[in-house]
C-alpha positions as CSV (number, residue, x, y, z in Angstrom):
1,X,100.9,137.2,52.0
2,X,100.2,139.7,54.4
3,X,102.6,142.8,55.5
4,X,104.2,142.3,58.4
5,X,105.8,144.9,61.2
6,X,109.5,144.3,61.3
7,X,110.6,141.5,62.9
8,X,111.6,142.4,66.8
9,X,115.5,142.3,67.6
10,X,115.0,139.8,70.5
11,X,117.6,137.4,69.8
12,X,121.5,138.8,68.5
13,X,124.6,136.6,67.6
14,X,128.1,138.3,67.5
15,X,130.7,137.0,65.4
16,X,131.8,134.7,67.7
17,X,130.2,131.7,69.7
18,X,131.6,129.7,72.0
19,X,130.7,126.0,72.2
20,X,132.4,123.9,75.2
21,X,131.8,120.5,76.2
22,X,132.2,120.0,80.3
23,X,133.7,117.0,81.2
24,X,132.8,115.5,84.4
25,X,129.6,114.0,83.9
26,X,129.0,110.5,85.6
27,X,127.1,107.5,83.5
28,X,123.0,108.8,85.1
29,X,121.1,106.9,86.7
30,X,117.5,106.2,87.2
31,X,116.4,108.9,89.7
32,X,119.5,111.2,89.4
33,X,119.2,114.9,90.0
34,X,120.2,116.9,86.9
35,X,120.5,119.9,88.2
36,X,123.1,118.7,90.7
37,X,124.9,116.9,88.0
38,X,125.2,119.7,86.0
39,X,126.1,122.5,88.7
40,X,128.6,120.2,90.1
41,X,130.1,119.5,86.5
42,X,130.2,123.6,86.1
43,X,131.9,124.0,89.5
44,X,134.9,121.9,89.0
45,X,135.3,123.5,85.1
46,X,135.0,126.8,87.3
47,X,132.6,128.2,85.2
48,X,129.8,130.6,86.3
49,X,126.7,130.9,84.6
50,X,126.1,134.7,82.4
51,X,122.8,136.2,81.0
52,X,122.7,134.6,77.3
53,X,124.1,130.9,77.9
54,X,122.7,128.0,76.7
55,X,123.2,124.5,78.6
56,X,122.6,121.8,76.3
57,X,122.0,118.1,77.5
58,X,122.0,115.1,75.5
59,X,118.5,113.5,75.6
60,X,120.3,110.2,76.6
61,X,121.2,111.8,80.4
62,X,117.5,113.1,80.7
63,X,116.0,109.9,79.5
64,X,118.0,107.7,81.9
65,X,117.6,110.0,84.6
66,X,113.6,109.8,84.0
67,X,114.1,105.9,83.8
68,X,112.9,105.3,80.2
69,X,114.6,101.9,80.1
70,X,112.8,99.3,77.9
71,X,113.5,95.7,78.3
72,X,112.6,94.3,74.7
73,X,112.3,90.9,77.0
74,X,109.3,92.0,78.4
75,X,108.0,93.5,75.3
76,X,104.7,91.5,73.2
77,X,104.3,92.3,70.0
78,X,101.1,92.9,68.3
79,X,100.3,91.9,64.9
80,X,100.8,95.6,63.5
81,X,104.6,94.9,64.9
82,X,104.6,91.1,64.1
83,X,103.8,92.1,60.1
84,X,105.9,95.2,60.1
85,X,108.9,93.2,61.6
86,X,108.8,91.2,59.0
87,X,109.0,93.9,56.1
88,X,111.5,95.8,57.5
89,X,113.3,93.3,58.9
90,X,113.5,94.0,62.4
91,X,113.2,93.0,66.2
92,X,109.1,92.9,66.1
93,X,109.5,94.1,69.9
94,X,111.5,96.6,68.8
95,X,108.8,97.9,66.5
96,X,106.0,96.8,69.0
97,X,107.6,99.8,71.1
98,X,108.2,102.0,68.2
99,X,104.6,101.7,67.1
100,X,103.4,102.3,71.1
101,X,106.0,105.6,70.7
102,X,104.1,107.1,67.7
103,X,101.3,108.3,66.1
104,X,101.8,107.0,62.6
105,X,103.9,105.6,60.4
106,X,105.1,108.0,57.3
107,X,107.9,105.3,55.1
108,X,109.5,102.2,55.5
109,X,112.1,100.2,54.3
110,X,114.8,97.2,55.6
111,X,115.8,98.3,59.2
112,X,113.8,101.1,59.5
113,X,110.5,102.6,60.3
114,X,110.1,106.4,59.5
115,X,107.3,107.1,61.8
116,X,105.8,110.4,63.2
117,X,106.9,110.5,67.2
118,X,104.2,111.4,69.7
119,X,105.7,114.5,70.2
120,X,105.2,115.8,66.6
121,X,108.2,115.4,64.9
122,X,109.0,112.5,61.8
123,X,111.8,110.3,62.9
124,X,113.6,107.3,62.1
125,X,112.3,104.2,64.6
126,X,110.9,106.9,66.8
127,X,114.3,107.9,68.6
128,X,114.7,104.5,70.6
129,X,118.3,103.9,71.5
130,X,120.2,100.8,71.8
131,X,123.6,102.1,73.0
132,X,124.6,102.6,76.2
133,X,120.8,101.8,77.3
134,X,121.1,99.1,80.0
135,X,120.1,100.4,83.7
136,X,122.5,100.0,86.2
137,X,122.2,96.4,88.2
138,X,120.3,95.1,85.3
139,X,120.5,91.1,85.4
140,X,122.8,89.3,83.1
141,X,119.3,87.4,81.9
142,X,117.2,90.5,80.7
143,X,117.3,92.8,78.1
144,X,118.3,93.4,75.2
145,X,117.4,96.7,76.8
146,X,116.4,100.0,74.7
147,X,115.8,103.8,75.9
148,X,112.9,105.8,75.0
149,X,113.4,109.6,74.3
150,X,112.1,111.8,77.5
151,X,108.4,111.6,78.1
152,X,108.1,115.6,77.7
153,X,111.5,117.2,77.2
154,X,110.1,120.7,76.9
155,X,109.2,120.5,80.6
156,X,112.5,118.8,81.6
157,X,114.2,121.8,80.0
158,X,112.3,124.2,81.7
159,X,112.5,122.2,85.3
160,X,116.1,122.5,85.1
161,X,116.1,126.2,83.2
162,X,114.4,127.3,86.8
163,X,116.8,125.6,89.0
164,X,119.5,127.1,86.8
165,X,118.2,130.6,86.9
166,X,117.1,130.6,90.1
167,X,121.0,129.3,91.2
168,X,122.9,131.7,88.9
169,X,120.6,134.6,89.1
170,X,120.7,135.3,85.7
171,X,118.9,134.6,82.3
172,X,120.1,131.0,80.4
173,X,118.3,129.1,78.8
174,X,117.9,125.2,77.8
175,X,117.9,123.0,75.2
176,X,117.9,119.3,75.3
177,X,119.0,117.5,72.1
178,X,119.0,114.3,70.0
179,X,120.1,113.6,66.3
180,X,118.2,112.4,63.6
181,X,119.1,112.0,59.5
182,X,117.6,114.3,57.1
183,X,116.0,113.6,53.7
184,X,118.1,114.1,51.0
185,X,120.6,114.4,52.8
186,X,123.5,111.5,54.5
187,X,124.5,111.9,58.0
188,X,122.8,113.1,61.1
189,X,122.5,116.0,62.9
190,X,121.9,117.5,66.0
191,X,118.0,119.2,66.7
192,X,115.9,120.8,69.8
193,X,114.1,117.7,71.5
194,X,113.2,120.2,74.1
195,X,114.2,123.9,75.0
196,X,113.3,126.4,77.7
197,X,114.7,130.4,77.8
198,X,115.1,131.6,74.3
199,X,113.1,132.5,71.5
200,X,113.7,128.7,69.5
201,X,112.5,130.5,66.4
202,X,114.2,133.4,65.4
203,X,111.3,135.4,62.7
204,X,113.4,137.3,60.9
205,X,110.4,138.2,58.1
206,X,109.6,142.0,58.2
207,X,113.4,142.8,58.3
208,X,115.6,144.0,55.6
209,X,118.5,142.8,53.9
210,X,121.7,144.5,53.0
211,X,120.2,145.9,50.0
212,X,116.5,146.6,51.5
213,X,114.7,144.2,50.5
214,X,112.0,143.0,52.7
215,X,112.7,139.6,54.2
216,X,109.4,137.8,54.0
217,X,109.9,134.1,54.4
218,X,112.9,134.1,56.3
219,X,112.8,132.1,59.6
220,X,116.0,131.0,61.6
221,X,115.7,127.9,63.9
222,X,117.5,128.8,66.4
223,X,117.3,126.1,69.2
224,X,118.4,123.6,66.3
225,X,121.1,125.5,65.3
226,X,122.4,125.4,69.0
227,X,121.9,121.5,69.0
228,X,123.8,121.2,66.0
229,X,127.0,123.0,67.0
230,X,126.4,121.8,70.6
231,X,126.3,117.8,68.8
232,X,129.7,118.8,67.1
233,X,131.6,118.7,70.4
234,X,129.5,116.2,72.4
235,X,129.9,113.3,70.0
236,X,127.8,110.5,69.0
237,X,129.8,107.0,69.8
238,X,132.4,106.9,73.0
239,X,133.0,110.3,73.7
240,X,130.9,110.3,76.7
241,X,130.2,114.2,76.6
242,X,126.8,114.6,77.0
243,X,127.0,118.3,78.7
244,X,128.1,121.2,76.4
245,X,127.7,124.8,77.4
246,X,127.0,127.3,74.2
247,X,128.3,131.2,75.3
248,X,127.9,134.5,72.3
249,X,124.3,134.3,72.4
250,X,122.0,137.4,73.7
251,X,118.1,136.7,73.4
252,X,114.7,138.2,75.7
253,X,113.5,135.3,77.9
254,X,110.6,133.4,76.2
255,X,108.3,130.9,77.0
256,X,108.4,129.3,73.4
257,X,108.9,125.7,73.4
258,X,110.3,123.4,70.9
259,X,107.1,123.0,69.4
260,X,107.1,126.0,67.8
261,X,110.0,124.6,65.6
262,X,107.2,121.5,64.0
263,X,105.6,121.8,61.0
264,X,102.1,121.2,60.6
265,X,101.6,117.8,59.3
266,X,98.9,118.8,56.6
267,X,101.8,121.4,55.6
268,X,104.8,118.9,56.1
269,X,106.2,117.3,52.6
270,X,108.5,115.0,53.7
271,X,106.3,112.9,56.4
């Protein structure tokens, strides 16, 4: 490995973070404004944006927003999805649209398809959601109706991030989360499906540790780590909190995106 310069100080964490959920957010609609939704949501918590927050949105407001409603009705499967359906066990037009939503498929087994997403990460049955998915005035007869995850949440986090900035007058970034199990592991978590502002990997190689020894592997991800906590308070079943504001943080504005948090796939173990 080669020697490295130590690692910059562009990202800090106190002993303290704050991690609040802000109520007030309507069920969003197909061609809803974000930004207003969440300014208004901050106004009546009477909360002012500082340099250092983090507003983090659950990828279910963005994707609704975006209208990435699926009706499985008007969904065709394939014979990929007609043969995998059978396998696994499952809806062959939900699997039609999780094939059309990824690159490749890395495991399988009864109800579930662990595919690589088109946006680069390895997910089970590519993120699609079933709850709380139908649009609003959807007819009785249609459906059953699915959501896709955001078409390109980086740049929906930094769309809003500039509207945020730009209102507040003051550096925050975004990050825009879903969950997803790990292997080896039971339970999901929260991660960074998109993020805007702040450094979303914090290199901490080049530094020392408490006893001087030179940290040389040693990488923090930090936009997870927000989406995590942040997941904690917004819930994952009827909590209907999908706005959480993350204060304790200090970090350089960056253009990093949460593609710097993937792992090449030639270098990627568990895909």
């Amino acid at each position: 490995m080669t020697e490295r310069e130590p690692a910059a100080s562009d990202f800090r964490v106190g002993s303290e973070l704050v991690v609040r959920s802000i109520a007030g957010v309507p069920t969003v609609e197909h061609g809803d404004d974000l930004f207003e939704i969440v300014v208004g949501a901050l106004e009546r918590a009477e909360i002012d944006l500082r340099d250092g927050d983090v507003v983090v949105l659950a990828s279910k407001i963005v994707s609704r927003a975006e209208g990435c409603f699926v009706d499985l009705g008007s969904i065709t499967p394939g014979e990929t999805a007609l043969r995998l359906g059978q396998e696994v066990d499952k809806d062959p037009r939900l699997v039609e649209l999780i094939v059309r939503e990824s690159i490749g498929v890395s495991r399988k087994t009864t109800g579930a398809l662990i595919v690589r997403h088109r946006l680069g990460f390895v997910s089970a049955n590519a993120g699609i959601d079933a709850s709380n998915a139908a649009p609003r005035g959807a007819a009785p007869s249609s459906g059953p109706w699915v959501l896709t995850l955001p078409r390109d949440p980086d740049a929906s986090a930094a769309a809003l991030r500039a509207k945020l900035t730009a209102r507040y007058s003051t550096n925050v970034a975004v990050v825009i989360t879903d969950s997803w199990g790990r292997p080896f592991r039971r339970g999901t978590v929260g991660f960074a499906l998109g993020a805007a502002g702040l450094p979303v990997v914090w290199d901490r190689r080049g530094a020392s540790d408490r006893h001087g020894r030179v940290l040389d592997a040693t990488e923090s991800a930090v936009a997870d780590s927000i989406a995590a906590a942040a997941d904690l308070v917004a819930g994952q079943a009827d909590e209907g909190r999908p706005l959480t504001l993350v204060r304790g943080l200090a970090f350089a504005p960056s253009d990093e995106s949460s593609k710097a948090l993937l792992r090449d796939p030639e270098d990627d173990l568990y895909a």
